[in-house]
C-alpha positions in Angstrom: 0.0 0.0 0.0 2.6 2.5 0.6 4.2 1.7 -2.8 1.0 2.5 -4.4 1.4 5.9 -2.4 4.5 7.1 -2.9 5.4 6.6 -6.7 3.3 8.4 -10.0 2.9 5.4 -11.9 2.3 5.5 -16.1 -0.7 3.4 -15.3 -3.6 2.5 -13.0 -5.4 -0.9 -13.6 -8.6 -0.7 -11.7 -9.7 -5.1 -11.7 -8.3 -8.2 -11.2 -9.8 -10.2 -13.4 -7.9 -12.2 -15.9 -8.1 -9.1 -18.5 -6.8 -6.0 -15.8 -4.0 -8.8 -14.9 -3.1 -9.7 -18.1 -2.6 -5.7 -18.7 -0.6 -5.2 -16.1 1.5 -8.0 -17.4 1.9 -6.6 -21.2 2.5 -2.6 -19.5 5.2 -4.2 -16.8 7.5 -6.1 -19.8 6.5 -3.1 -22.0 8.8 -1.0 -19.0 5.9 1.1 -18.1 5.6 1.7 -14.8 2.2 -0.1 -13.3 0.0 -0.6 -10.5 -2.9 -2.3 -9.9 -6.1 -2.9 -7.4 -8.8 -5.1 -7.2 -11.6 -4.8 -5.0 -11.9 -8.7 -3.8 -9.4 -11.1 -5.5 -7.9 -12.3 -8.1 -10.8 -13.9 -10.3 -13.0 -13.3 -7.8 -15.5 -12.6 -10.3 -16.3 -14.1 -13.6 -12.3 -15.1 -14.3 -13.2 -17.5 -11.8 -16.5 -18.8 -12.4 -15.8 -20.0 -16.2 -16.0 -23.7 -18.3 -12.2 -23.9 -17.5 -11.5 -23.9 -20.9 -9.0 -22.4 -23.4 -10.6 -23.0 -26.5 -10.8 -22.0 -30.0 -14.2 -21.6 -30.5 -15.4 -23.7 -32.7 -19.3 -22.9 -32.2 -18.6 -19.7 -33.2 -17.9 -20.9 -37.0 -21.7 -21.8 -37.0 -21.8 -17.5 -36.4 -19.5 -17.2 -39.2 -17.2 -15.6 -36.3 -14.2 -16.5 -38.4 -11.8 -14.2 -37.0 -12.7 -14.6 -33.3 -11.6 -18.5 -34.1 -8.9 -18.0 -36.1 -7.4 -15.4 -32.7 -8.6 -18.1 -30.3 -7.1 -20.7 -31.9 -3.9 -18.5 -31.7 -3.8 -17.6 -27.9 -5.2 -21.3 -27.2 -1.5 -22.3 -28.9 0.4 -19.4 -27.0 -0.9 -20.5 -24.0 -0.2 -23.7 -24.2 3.3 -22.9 -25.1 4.0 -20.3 -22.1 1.8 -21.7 -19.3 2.2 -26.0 -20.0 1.5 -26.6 -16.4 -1.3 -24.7 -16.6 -3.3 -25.4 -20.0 -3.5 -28.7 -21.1 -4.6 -30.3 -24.0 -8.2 -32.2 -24.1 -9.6 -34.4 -26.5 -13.4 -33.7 -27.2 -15.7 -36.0 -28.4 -18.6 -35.1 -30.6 -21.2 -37.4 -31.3 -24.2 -36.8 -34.0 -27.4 -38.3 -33.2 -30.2 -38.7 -35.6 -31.9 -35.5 -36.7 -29.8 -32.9 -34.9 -29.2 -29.7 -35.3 -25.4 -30.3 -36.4 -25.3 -33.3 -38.3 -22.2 -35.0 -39.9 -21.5 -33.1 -43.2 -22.2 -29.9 -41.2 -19.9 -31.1 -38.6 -17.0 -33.0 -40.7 -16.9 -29.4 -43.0 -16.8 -27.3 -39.7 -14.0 -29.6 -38.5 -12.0 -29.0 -41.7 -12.3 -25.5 -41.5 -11.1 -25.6 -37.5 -8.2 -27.1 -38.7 -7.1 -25.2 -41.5 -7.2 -22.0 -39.3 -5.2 -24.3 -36.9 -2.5 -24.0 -39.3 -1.4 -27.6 -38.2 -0.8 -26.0 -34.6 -3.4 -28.8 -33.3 -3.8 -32.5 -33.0 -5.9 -33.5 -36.5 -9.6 -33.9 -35.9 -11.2 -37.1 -37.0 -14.7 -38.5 -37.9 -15.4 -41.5 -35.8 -18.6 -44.9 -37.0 -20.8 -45.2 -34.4 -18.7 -48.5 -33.1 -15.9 -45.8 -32.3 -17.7 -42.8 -30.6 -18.7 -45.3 -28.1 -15.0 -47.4 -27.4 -14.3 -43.9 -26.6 -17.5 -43.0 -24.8 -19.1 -45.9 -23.7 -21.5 -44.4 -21.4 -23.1 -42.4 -24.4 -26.7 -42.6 -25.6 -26.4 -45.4 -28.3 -29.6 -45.0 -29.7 -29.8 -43.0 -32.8 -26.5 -42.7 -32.7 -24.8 -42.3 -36.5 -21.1 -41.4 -35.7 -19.3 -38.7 -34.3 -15.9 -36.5 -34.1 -13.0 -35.9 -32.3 -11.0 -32.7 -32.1 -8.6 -31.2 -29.4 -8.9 -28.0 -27.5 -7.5 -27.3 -24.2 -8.2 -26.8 -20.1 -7.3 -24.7 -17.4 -7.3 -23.7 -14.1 -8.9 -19.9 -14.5 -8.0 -18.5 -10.8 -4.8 -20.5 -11.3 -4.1 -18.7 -14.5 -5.4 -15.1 -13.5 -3.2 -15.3 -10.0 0.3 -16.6 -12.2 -0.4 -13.5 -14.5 -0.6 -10.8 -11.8 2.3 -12.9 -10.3 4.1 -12.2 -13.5 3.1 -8.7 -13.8 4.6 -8.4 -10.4 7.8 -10.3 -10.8 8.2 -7.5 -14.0 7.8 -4.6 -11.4 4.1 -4.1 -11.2 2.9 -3.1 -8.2 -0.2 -5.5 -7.7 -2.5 -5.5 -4.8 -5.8 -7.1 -4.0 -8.4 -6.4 -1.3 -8.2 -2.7 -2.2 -11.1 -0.7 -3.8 -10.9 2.0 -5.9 -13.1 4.3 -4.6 -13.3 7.8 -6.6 -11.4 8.5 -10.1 -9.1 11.2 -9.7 -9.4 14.5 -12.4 -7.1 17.4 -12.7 -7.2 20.0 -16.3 -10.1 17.7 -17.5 -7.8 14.4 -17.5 -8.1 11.4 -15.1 -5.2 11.6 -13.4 -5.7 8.4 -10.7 -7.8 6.9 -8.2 -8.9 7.2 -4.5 -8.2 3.8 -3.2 -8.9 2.2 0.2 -8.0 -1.1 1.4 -11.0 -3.4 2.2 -9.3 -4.7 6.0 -7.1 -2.0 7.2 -8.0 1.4 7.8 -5.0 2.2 4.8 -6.4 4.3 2.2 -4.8 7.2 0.0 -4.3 8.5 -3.3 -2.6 6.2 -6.5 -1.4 9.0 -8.9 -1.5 7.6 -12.5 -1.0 8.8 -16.2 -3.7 6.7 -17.9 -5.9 4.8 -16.3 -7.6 1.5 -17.2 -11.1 0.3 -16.4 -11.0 -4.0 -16.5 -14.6 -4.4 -13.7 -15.7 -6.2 -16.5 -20.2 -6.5 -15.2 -18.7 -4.1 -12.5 -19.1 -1.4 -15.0 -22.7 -1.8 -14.8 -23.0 -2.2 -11.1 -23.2 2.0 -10.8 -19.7 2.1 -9.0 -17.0 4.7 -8.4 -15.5 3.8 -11.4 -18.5 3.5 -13.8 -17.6 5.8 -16.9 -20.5 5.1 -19.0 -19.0 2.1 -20.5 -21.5 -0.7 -20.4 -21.9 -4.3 -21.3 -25.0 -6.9 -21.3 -24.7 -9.5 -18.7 -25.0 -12.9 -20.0 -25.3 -15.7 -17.0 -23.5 -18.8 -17.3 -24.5 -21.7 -14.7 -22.3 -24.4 -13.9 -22.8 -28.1 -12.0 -20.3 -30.2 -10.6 -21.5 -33.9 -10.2 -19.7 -37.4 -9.9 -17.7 -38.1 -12.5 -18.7 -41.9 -12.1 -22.2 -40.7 -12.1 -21.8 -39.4 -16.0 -18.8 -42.1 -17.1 -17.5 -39.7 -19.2 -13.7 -40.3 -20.2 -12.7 -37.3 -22.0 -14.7 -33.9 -22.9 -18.0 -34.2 -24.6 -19.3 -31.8 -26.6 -23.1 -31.6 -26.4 -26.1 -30.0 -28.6 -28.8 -29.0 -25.5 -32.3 -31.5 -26.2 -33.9 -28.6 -24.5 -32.6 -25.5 -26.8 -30.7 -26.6 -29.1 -27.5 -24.7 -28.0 -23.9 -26.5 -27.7 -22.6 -27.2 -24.5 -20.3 -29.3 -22.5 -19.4 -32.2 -20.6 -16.0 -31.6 -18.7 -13.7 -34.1 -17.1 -12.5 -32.1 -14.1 -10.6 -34.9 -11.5 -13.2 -37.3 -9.8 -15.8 -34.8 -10.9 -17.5 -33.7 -13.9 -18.5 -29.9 -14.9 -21.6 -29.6 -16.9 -22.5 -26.5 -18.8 -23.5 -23.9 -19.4 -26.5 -22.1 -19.8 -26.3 -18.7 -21.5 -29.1 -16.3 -20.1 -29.4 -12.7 -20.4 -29.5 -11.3 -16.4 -29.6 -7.9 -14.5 -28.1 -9.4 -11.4 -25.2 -8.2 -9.5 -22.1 -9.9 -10.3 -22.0 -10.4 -6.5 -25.0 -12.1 -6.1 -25.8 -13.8 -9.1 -25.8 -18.0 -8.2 -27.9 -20.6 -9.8 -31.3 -21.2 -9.8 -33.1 -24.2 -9.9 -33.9 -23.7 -13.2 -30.8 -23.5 -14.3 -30.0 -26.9 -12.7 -32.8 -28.4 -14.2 -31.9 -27.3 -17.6 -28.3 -28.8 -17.2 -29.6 -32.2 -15.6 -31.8 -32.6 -18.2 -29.5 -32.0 -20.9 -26.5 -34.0 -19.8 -29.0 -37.1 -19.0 -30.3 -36.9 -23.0 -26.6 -37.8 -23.5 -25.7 -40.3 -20.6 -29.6 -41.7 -19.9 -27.5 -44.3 -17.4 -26.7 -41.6 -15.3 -30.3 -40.9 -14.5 -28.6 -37.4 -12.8 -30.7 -35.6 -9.7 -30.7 -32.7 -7.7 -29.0 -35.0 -5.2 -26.2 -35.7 -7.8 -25.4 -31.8 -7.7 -22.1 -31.3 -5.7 -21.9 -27.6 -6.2 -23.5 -25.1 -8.9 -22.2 -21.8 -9.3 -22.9 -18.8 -12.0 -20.7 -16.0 -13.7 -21.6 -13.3 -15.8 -20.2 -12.5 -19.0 -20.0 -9.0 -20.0 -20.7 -8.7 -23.6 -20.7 -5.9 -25.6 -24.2 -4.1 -25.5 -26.3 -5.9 -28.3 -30.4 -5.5 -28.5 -30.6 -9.0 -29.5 -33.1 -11.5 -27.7 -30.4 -14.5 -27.6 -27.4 -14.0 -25.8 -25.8 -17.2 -27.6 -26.0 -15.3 -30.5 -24.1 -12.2 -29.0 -20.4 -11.5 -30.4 -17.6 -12.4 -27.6 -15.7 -9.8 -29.1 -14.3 -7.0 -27.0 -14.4 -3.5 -27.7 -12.2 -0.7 -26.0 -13.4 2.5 -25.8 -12.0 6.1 -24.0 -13.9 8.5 -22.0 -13.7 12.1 -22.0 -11.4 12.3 -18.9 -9.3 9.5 -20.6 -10.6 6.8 -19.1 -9.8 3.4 -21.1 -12.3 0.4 -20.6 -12.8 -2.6 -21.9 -15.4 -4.7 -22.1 -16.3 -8.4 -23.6 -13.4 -11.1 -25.1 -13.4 -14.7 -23.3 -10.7 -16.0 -21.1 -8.9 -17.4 -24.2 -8.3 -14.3 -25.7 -7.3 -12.4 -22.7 -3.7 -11.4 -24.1 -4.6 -10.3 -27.4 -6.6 -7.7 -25.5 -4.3 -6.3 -23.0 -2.0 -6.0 -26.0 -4.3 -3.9 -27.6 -5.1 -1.8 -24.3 -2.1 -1.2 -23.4 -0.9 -0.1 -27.2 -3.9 2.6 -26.5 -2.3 3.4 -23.3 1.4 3.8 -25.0 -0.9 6.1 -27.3 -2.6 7.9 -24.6 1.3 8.4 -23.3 2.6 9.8 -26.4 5.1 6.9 -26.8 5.5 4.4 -29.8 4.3 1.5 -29.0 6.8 -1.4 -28.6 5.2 -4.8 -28.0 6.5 -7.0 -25.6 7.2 -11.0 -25.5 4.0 -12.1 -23.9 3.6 -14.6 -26.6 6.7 -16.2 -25.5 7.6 -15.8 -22.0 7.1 -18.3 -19.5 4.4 -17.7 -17.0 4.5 -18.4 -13.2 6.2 -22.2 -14.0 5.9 -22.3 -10.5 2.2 -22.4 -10.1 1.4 -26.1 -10.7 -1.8 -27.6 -11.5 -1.4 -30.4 -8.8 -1.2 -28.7 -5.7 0.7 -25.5 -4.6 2.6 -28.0 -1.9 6.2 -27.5 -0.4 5.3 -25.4 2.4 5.3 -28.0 5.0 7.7 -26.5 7.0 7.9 -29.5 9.8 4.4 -28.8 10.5 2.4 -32.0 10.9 -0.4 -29.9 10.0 0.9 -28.7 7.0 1.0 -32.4 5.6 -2.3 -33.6 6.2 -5.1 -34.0 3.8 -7.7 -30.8 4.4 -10.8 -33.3 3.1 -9.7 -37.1 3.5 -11.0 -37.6 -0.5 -8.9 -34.5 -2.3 -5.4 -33.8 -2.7 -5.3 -30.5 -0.9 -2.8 -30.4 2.2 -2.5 -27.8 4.4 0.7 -26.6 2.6 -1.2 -25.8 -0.4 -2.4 -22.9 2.5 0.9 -21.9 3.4 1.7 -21.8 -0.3 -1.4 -19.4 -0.7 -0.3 -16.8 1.8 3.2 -16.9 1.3 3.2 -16.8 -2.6 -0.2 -16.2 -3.9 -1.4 -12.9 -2.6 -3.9 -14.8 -0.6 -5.7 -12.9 2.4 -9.1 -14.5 3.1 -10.3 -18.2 3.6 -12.4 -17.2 0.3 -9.3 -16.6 -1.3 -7.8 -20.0 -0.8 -10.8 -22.4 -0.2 -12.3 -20.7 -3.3 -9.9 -20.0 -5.5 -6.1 -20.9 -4.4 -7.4 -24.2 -4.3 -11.1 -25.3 -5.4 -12.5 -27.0 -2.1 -15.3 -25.0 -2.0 -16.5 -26.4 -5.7 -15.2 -30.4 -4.7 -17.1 -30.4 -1.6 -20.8 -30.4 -0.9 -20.6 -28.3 1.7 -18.7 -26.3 0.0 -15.7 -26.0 2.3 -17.4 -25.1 5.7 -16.1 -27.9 7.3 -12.3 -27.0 7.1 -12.9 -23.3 7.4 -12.1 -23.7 11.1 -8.5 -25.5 10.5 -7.7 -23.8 7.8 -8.2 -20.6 9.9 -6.2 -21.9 12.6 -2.9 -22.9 10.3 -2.7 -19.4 8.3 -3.5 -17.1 11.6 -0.3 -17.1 12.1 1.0 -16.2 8.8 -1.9 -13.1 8.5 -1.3 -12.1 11.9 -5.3 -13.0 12.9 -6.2 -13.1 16.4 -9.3 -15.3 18.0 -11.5 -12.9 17.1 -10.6 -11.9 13.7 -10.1 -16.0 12.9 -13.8 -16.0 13.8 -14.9 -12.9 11.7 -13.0 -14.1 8.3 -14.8 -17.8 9.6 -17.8 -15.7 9.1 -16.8 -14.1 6.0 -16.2 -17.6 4.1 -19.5 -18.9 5.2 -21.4 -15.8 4.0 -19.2 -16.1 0.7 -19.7 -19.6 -0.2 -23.5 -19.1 0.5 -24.1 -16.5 -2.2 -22.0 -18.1 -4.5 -23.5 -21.5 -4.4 -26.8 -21.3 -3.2 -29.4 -22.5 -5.8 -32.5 -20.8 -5.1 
């Protein structure tokens, strides 16, 4: 906090999403001088609540989107290449069923045209006889089944990936801080010249001096905060459900056409669990209290079981369910699926730069482009930097943040007797990943509160008692952030 005080940085980033980090990232290795705040956490918000997928879109061909793949399909391969232990390739199955909606010339020509945009940077798709789609999905409808597809994309860990890229923004001299709100946009000669911050657990609070300053609140913007400068976007909700993974019998990813509405969705291996989803509703709800409703869960039961009619999936198969909002670009059509996920970057009369829509995948390719405006808004040529081709955070694993034992018994033990997470992974949180709340590392340091049923509460308690030390918490405060986590993980996964 007293960093963010005492210099006059070239830029303010105002979110920690994956976008305002991924900025941050590109302005630090451009040499520009950079800080930035974020209100709750690191993908807290909808960087957090995603499909875990880096994909290159291939639904959007059906849209004619063709550039939106063909840049998707270029960041899936960059990403892949710079962050291997955190995006992996995963083999999706397709299979066609009499009379749908995408049939098997609609799909084998779509599949060619993926892959020639690949540019060979992809495993080959392939068109599989009905005999093949289920050796590799046995647990598939097999009635009316004519055939199917294969074809490779990749998955991630999204709070993983947003916290290694403000790690890396850091590491390049960024000044990156969470738990601190921007409260008021400073303005001086008719320029925005900063922000008022505050921190959200210390009575710290001052003035950031800035340059430029970048707006990534994503559906924040909407939300009629301190920082709203008339940029807006359309929220579109997207509900998620964890359930057994030996429930469904899926093997690998399964790409689905909805029997409901018609719109393609997913099956997702995701450990011992699998992630089904997602719906794609148009909402007004705030982005802090937007969860699933019972609708919503209805909608994805139904539509997996069409697929995997073994499964017979219920309410009482439901691990956890959890929404996000995408913030799309403001469109007046009726169908949200049909909605570009194309960003647009717009300044306001005080200079203001915002941002709003792209997709997780793509989050590179914009902060490039932001942060070539900002060089603009500086009066400097731009000068790209090696984003494409620099490592990021190698040491933020995607099987456990471990190594922080320290001779602690504690620190060794499982948290829940059926996952992998130890209390190290806790240790590792605090020490190395900017965590400050339970939240932060039951939620998103580590993903107990979406493996669990109830969603964490359990362990808050321990895990309380092994990073007091570490935050400095006394009895009472342990009891308070306690508190916190319970309130958190109620309003993110209720289904009402």
């Amino acid at each position: 906090m007293r960093e963010l005080f005492d210099r006059n940085f070239d830029v303010l980033v105002i979110g920690g999403g994956i976008t305002g980090c991924g900025v941050a990232r590109d302005a630090a290795m451009r040499g520009l001088s950079v800080a930035l705040v974020e209100r709750d956490d690191f993908a807290s918000g909808t960087s957090g609540r995603s499909s875990r997928l880096i994909h290159g879109g291939i639904r959007y061909l059906e849209q004619g989107r063709l550039h939106l793949v063909y840049e998707s399909i270029r960041e899936r391969q960059i990403l892949l290449t710079i962050a291997p232990h955190l995006v992996k390739p995963l083999a999706f199955t397709w299979p066609i069923y009499q009379g749908a909606r995408i049939g098997r010339l609609k799909l084998s020509a779509g599949l060619a045209l993926y892959q020639l945009m690949a540019l060979g940077r992809s495993h080959r798709p392939s068109l599989l006889s009905p005999g093949k789609t289920l050796r590799r999905e046995p647990a598939l409808q097999k009635a009316g089944l004519k055939g199917g597809a294969v074809y490779y994309d990749a998955a991630t860990d999204d709070c993983r990936l947003t916290v290694a890229t403000a790690m890396s923004a850091s590491d390049n001299g960024a000044v990156v801080v969470n738990h601190v709100r921007a409260t008021r946009v400073l303005r001086d000669a008719g320029r925005a010249i900063g922000a008022e911050v505050k921190s959200q657990h210390t009575s710290d609070a001052g003035e950031v001096r800035a340059r430029v300053v970048v707006n990534a609140t994503g559906v924040w913007q909407n939300a009629g905060n301190a920082i709203d400068h008339g940029a807006r976007s359309r929220g579109s909700k997207g509900v998620h459900i964890a359930v057994p993974r030996e429930r469904v019998g899926n093997r690998d990813a399964i790409t689905m056409i909805s029997s409901v509405d018609g719109r393609v969705m997913f099956c997702l291996p995701a450990g011992t669990q699998a992630i089904i989803g997602t719906t794609d509703t148009w909402t007004d709800e705030s982005p802090e209290d937007v969860h699933a409703s019972r609708v919503d869960v209805e909608y994805l039961l139904r539509s997996a079981n069409s697929y995997f009619p073994e499964a017979r999936l219920t309410f009482d198969d439901v691990v956890s369910a959890w929404a996000g909002i995408r913030p799309l670009v403001a469109t007046q059509s009726n169908n949200p699926t049909s909605a570009s996920r194309e960003h647009s970057i717009v300044s306001d009369e005080w200079g203001v730069i915002s941002v709003t829509g792209g997709k997780l995948t793509t989050y590179r390719a914009m902060a490039v482009e932001i942060v070539d405006r900002v060089q603009q808004a500086l009066g400097q040529s731009v000068r790209h930097a090696p984003t494409d081709s620099t490592p990021l955070g190698a040491e933020f694993g995607s099987d456990g943040m471990g190594g922080f034992a320290d001779g602690d018994p504690r620190h060794s033990e499982p948290l829940v007797p059926s996952l992998r997470y130890t209390g190290a992974d806790l240790v590792y949180g605090v020490k190395r990943a900017r965590a400050k709340t339970l939240s932060d590392l039951l939620i998103r340091r580590l993903h107990v509160a979406f493996e669990t049923r109830d969603h964490g509460k359990s362990v808050a308690a321990r895990a309380a008692e092994i990073v007091a030390p570490l935050l400095g918490w006394d009895d009472a405060t342990k009891r308070a952030r306690i508190s916190e986590y319970n309130a958190d993980v109620e309003r993110m996964f209720a289904i009402s």
